[in-house]
C-alpha positions in Angstrom: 11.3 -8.4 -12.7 13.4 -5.7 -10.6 13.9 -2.7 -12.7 17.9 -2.9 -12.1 17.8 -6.2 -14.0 18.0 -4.0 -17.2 21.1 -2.8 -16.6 22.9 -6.5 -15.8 24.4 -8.6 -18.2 24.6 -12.5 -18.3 28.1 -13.4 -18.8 28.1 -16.9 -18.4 25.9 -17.6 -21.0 25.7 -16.8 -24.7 28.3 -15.0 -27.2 31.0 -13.6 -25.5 31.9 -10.9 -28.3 29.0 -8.8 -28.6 28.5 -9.3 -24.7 31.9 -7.5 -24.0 31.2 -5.0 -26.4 28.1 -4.1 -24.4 30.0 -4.3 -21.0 33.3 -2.3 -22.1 31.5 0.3 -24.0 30.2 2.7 -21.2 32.7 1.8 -19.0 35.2 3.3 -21.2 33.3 6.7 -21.6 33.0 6.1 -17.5 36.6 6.0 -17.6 37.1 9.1 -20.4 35.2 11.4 -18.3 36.7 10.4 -15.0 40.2 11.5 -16.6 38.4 14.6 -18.0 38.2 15.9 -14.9 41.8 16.2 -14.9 42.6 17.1 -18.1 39.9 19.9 -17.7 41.9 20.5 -15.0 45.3 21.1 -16.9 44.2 22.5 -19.7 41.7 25.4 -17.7 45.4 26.5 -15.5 47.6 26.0 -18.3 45.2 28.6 -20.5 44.4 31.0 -17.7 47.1 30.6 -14.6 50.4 29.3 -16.7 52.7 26.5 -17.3 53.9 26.3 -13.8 50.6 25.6 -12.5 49.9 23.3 -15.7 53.1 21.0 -14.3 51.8 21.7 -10.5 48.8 19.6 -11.8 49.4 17.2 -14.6 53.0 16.2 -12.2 50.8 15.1 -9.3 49.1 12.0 -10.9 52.0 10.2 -10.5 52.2 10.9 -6.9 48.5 10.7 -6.2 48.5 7.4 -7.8 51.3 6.4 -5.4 48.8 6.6 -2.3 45.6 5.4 -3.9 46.6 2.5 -5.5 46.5 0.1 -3.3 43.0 0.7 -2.5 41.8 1.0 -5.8 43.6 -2.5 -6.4 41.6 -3.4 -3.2 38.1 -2.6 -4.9 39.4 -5.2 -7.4 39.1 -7.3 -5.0 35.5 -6.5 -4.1 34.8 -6.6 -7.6 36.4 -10.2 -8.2 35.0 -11.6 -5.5 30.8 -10.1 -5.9 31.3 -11.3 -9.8 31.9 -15.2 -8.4 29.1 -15.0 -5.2 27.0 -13.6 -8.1 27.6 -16.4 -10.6 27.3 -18.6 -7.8 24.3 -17.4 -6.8 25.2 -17.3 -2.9 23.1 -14.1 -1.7 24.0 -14.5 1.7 27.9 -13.8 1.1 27.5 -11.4 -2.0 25.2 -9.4 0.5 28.2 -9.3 3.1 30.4 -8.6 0.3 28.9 -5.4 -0.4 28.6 -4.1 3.2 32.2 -4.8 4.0 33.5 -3.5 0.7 31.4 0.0 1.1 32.7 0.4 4.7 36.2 -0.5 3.6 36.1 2.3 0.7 35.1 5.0 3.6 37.5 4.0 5.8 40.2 4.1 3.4 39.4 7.5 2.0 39.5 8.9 5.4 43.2 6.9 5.8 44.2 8.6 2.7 43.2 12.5 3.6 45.3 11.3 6.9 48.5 10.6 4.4 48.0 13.3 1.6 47.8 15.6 4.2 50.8 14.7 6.1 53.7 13.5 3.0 52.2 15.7 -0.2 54.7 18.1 0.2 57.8 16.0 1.3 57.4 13.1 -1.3 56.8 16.6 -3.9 60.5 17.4 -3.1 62.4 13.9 -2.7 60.6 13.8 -6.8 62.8 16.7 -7.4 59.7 19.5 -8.1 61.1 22.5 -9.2 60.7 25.6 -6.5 58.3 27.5 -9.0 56.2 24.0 -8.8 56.1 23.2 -5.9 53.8 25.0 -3.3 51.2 25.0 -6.2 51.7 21.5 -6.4 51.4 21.1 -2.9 48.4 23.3 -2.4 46.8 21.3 -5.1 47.1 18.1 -3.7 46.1 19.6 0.1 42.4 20.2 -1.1 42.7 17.5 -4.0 43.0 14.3 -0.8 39.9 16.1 0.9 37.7 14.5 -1.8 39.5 10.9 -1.0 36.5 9.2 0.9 33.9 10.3 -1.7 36.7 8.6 -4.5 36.8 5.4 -2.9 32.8 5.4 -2.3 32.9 5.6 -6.2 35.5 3.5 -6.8 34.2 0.8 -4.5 30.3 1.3 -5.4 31.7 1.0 -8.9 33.8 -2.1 -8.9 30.4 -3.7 -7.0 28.0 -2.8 -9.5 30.5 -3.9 -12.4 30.3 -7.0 -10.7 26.7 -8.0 -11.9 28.0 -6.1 -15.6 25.9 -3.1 -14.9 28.3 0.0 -16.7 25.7 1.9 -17.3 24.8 3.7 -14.3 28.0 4.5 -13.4 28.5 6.5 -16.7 25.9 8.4 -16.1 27.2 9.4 -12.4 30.1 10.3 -14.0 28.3 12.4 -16.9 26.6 14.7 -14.0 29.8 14.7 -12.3 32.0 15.7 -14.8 29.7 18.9 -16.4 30.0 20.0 -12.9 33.6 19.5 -12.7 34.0 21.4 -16.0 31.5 24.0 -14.7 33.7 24.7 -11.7 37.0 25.0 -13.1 35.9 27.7 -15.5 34.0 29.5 -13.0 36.4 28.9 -10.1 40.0 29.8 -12.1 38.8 32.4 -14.2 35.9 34.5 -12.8 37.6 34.2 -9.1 40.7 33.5 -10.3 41.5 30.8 -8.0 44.6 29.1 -9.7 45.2 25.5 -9.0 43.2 25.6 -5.8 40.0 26.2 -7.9 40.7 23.2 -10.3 41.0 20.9 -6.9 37.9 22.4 -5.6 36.0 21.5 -9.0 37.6 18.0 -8.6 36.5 17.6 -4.8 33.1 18.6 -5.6 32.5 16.2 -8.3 33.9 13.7 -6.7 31.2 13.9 -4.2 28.3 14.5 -6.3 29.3 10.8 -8.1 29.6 9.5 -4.8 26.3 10.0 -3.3 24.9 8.7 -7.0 26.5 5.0 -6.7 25.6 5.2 -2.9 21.8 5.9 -4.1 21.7 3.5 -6.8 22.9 0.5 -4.7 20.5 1.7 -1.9 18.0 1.1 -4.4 19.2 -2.5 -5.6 17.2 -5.5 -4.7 19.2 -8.6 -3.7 22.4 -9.3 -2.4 23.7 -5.7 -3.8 21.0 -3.6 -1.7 22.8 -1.4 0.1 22.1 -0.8 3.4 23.6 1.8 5.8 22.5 0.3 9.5 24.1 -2.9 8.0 27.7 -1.6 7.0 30.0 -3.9 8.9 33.6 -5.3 8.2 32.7 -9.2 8.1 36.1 -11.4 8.1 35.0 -14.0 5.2 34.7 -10.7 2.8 37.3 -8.9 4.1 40.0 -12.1 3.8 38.6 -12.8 -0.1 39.0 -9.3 -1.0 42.3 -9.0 0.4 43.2 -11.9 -1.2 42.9 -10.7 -4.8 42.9 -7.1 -4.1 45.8 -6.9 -1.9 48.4 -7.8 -4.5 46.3 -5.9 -6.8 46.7 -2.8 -5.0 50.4 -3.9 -4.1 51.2 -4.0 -7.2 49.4 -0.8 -8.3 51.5 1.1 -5.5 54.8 0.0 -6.7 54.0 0.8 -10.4 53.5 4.1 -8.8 56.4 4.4 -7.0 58.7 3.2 -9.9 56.7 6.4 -12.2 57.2 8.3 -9.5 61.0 7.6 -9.8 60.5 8.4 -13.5 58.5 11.6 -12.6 61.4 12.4 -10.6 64.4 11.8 -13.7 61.6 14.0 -15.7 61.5 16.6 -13.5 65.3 16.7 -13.4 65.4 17.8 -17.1 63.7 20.9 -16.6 60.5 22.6 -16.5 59.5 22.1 -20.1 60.3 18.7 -20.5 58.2 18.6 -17.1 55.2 20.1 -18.7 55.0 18.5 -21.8 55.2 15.2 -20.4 52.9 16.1 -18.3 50.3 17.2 -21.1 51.3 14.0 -23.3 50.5 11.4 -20.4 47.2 12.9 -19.9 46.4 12.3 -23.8 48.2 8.9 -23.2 45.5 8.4 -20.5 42.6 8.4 -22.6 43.8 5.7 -24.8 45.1 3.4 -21.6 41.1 4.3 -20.1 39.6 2.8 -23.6 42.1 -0.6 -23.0 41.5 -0.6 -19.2 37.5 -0.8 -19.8 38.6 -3.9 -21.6 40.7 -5.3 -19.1 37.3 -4.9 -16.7 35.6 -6.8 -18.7 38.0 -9.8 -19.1 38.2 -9.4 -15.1 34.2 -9.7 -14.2 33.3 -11.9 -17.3 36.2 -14.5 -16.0 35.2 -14.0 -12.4 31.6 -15.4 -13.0 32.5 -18.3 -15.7 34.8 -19.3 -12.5 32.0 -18.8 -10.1 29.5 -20.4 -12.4 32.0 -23.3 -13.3 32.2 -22.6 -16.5 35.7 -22.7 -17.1 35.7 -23.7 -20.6 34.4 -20.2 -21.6 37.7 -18.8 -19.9 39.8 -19.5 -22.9 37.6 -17.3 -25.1 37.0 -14.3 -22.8 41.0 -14.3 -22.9 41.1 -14.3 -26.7 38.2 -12.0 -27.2 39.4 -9.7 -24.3 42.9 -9.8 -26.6 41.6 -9.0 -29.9 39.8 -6.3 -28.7 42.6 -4.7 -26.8 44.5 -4.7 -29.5 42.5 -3.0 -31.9 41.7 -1.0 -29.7 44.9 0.2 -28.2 46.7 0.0 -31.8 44.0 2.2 -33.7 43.4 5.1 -30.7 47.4 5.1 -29.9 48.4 5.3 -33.5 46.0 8.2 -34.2 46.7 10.1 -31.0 50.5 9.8 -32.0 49.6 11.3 -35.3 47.2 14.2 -34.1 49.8 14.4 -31.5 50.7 18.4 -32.0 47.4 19.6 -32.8 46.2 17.3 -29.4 49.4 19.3 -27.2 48.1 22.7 -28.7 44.9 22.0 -26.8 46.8 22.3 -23.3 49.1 24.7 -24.1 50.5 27.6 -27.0 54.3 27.3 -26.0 56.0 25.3 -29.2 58.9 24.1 -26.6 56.6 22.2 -24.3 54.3 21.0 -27.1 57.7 19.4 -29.0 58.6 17.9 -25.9 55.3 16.4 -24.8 55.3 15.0 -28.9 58.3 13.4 -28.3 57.1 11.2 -25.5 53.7 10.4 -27.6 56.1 9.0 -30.3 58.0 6.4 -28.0 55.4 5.9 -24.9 51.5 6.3 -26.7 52.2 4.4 -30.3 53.5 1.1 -29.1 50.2 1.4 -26.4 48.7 -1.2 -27.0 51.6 -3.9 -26.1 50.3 -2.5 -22.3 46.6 -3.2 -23.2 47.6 -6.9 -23.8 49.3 -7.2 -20.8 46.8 -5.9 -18.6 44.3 -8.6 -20.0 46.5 -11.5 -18.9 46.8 -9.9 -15.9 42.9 -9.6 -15.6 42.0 -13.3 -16.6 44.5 -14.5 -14.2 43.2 -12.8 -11.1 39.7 -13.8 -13.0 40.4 -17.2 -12.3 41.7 -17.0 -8.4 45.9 -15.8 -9.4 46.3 -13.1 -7.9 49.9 -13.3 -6.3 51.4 -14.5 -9.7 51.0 -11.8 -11.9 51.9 -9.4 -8.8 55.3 -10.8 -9.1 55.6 -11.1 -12.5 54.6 -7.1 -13.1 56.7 -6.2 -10.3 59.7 -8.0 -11.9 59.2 -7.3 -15.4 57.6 -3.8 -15.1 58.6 -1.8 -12.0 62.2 -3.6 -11.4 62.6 -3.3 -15.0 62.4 0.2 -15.7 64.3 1.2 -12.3 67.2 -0.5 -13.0 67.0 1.1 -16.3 66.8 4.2 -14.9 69.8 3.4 -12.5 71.9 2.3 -15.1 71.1 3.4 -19.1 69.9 6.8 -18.0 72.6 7.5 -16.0 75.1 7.7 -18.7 75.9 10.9 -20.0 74.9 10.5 -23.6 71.9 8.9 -22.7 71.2 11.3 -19.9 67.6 12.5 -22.1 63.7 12.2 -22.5 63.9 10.0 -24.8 65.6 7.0 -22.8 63.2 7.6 -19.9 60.4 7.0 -22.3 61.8 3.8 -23.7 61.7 2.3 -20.3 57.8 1.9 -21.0 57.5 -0.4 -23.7 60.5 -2.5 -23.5 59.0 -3.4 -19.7 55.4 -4.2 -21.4 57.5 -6.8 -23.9 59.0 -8.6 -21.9 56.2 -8.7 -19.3 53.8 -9.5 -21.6 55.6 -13.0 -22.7 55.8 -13.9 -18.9 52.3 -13.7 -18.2 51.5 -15.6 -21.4 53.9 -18.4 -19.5 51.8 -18.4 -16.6 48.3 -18.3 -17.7 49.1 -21.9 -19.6 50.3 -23.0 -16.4 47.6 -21.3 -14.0 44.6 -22.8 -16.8 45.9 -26.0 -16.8 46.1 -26.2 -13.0 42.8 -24.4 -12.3 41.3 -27.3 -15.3 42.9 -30.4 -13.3 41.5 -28.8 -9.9 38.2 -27.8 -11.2 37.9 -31.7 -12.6 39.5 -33.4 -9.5 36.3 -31.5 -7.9 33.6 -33.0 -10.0 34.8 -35.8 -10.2 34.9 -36.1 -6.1 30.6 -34.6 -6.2 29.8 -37.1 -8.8 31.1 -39.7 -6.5 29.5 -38.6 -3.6 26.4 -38.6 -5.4 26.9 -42.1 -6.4 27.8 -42.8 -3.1 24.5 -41.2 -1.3 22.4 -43.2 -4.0 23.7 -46.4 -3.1 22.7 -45.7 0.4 19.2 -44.9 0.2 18.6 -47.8 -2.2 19.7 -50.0 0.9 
């Protein structure tokens, strides 16, 4: 047996409990680390270069999520559609999966350096950065979009190996990655006192040190998942299933973006401490969200197989398993983040102003966390099983539209012209989204049930059919 069989895990067989466990475990560390490298980022400038350059960094992830979303959403895509070739056991089109989803992630980081490089700075001033922020923001993000290619080699490389529930590797990647990241920042920011441009050189180098890793490991993979590099080609059949699920994905991530960014934007219009603490709290926040996210991966590959392996009956379960664990999840780490919150804030800064204003956004955006985490695992099992356009439109509606009109209308009124109404415009979106998608997996199920036995029922008679004939 193939030494990289070790590292997979049969999801369409078995308990489904312990089996997510094993799956979402080191994905979330995969997932802690990666946001390490930013919040080693934040707090190594906000210690040694200020709060300015402490906002310059922590106030760009809303922005850089804005132009990388929609590819991430399109590794989704890869991810969704390896997980059912692999259930189904078709080599041939898992093989071309791979090659055209590894070509896609280099072309797409190169897109991206071509678009960070050109609109960083413009987008930075329609979101209202203050002149003291700014060209440190701007400088950050310059260098910062060099490293794009070697994220979306991760990313992609990632999503593929995920595919065949193999979390482990990638943890380690981004365990090497991330002490070198760390490494860097100190060395780069305080020994050549580099400012924000050291903390995006840290980040660039790591990024490509994971890279090559997850290109190395799926070189090495026997199968449909071998990797290789004389073979990278952009084959339609691939490229049309990916878009199909990861297009809205990554549609939908971009416009989630670009309503935070709008958010971003009121933030920043309330002043440089209000900028920085929020910026410190949503990194904390982003730990938690990374611990419910590896959960919503798991719900996405486990119901991707079951669906290519026919086993639909399991679906069900992976959606209540996926839930409980969310929610125990999300409710336990957000609670006691919210709680630790001013003793979490000291960590990125020693300024009492920003760290009260960065625990006021923990109260009303991190405690009620995992209301998100539930509805990110309907949104997961519904793309699982082939809707992908669905809970696009539903998220769109209920989350982006949501909090933008919000913003265009609550916000805008005098007394409520504060923090504290931006922030509610996060989990009054994840309510009522939340009971939507609940609405539309019962109809999706039922449909994809009645399909899925309309389909059997046409083999079985087909088989019936062909027997008859060769009894003749």
């Amino acid at each position: 047996m193939p030494k990289s069989k070790s590292y997979e895990i049969d999801m369409c067989n078995g308990p489904v409990l312990s089996k997510m466990l094993l799956f979402a475990l080191p994905l979330m560390c995969s997932g802690i680390l990666q946001l390490l490298f930013n919040a080693a980022d934040v707090i190594v400038v906000g210690r040694y270069a200020g709060d300015n350059s402490m906002a310059a960094v922590g106030s760009n992830a809303a922005l850089i999520n804005l132009l990388t979303n929609l590819f991430i959403g399109l590794s989704v895509g890869a991810n969704v559609l390896a997980a059912r070739y692999f259930g189904a056991k078709r080599e041939v089109e898992l093989r071309a999966t791979v090659h055209t989803a590894m070509l896609l992630a280099l072309c797409s980081g190169v897109g991206l350096i071509v678009a960070g490089m050109a609109g960083a700075r413009q987008v930075l001033i329609w979101m209202q950065a203050p002149p003291a922020v700014l060209e440190l923001a701007a400088l950050y993000l310059r260098i910062y979009f060099l490293g794009m290619p070697a994220m979306m080699v991760y990313n992609f490389g990632a999503a593929l190996l995920r595919a065949k529930g193999d979390t482990q590797r990638p943890l380690y990647f981004l365990l090497l990655a991330g002490v070198v990241n760390v490494a860097l920042n100190l060395l780069l920011v305080i020994v050549f006192h580099l400012g924000v441009a050291g903390v995006a050189i840290a980040t660039v180098v790591s990024q490509c040190i994971s890279a090559v890793l997850v290109v190395i490991c799926l070189a090495r993979e026997t199968g449909g998942f071998r990797l290789e590099l004389k073979a990278l080609q952009i084959q339609k059949e691939p490229l049309k299933g990916i878009l199909r699920v990861g297009l809205p994905a990554g549609v939908q991530g971009v416009i989630f973006s670009l309503s935070n960014v709008v958010i971003q934007s009121s933030i920043n219009s309330l002043g440089e401490v209000v900028m920085a603490g929020s910026a410190a709290a949503a990194n904390i926040e982003g730990f938690v969200y990374a611990a419910m996210n590896a959960i919503y991966q798991a719900t996405l590959s486990f119901s991707s197989q079951n669906t290519g392996a026919g086993q639909l009956n399991r679906i069900n379960r992976i959606l209540l398993t996926g839930q409980g664990l969310v929610t125990v999840t999300g409710a336990v780490l957000s609670i006691g983040v919210w709680q630790a919150g001013r003793l979490l804030l000291g960590i990125y800064t020693d300024d009492p102003a920003v760290v009260e204003a960065g625990f006021v956004r923990l109260g009303i955006v991190c405690a009620p966390y995992a209301i998100c985490g539930m509805m990110d695992i309907m949104v997961g099992v519904l793309r699982g099983i082939g809707y992908s356009v669905m809970p696009m439109i539903v998220s769109l509606m209920g989350v982006c539209a949501l909090r933008l009109v919000w913003i265009a209308t609550v916000f805008q009124i005098p007394q409520y012209h504060t923090p504290e109404c931006v922030y509610w415009s996060y989990p009054v979106s994840w309510v009522v989204t939340l009971f939507v998608h609940i609405l539309c997996y019962l109809w999706a199920k039922r449909r994809t049930d009645l399909r899925f036995a309309a389909a059997m029922a046409e083999r079985k008679a087909e088989k019936e059919l062909s027997l008859v004939e060769n009894t003749k």
